[in-house]
N, C-alpha and C positions, 0 to 999 in steps of 0.2 A: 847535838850539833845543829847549827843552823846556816844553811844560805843564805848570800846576800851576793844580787848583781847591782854594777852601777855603771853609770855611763858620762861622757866629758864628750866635750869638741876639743880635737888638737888642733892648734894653729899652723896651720899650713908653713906658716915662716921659721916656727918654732920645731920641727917635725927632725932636723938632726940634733938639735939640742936635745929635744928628749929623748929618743931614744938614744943617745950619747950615757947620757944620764941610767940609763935604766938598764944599760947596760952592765954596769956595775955600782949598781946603789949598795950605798953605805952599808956595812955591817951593821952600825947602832943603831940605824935605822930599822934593819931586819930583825935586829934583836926586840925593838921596842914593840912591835908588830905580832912577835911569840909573844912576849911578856902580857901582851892584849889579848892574849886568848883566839889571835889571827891564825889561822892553819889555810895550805895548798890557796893561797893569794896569787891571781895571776892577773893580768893585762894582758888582752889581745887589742890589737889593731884593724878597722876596716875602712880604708879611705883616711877619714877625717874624723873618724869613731875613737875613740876606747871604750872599751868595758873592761871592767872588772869583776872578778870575783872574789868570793872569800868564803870560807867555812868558818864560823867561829863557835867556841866549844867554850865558851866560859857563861858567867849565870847574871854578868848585868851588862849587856852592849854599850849603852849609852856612858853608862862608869869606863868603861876601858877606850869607846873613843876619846871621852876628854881626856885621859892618861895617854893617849897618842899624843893628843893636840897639846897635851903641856910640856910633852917633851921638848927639851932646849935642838937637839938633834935634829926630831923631826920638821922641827920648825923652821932651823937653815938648810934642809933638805927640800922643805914646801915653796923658801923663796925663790930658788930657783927654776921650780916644775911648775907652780902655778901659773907665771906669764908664758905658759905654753900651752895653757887650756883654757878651755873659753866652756865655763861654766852653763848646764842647761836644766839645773834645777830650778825648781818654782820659786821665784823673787820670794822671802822672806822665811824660807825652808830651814834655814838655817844650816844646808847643804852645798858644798863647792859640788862634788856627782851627783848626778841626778841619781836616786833612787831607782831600782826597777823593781816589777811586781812577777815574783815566779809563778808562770802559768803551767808549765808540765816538768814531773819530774823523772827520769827511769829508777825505778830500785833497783838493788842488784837481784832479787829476787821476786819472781813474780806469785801475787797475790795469790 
């Protein structure tokens, strides 16, 4: 299993529309996101933040994101969430979230 955090700017103007949204996203959405090998996915909010997280448990990431991205679902799922975030990955990353870099982690047990 592997970590992965990421991070957006919400649009201030767009801030009921998504969480509107996010309030009850799509089943085949969710379902597409298992099928990726996605576990314990969450969004938190601070200000004008989101992060996300993800646990994923499958054996080629980059394979299972474009299996996100080709999804027909996800895709009219995206149209409506992305003009609500104001992208803050590196110009050419090929990234809508900005990747983050995990600096400390707790195990459940100590060493």
């Amino acid at each position: 299993m592997r970590r992965y955090g990421w991070v957006i700017r919400l649009r201030p103007d767009h801030r009921d529309t998504y969480l509107r949204l996010h309030a009850a996203v799509w089943p085949d959405v969710e379902q597409t996101l298992r099928e990726a090998n996605i576990r314990n996915y969450s969004i938190f909010l601070h200000r004008d933040l989101l992060f996300g997280y993800y646990e994923y448990v499958g054996e080629d990431h980059d394979a299972d994101q474009r299996r996100i991205a080709e999804d027909p679902q996800t895709r009219e799922w995206w149209k409506l969430t992305d003009p609500c975030q104001e992208s803050l990955a590196e110009p050419g990353s090929g990234h809508w979230w900005a990747p983050m870099h995990e600096v400390w982690h707790l195990t459940e047990e100590a060493s």
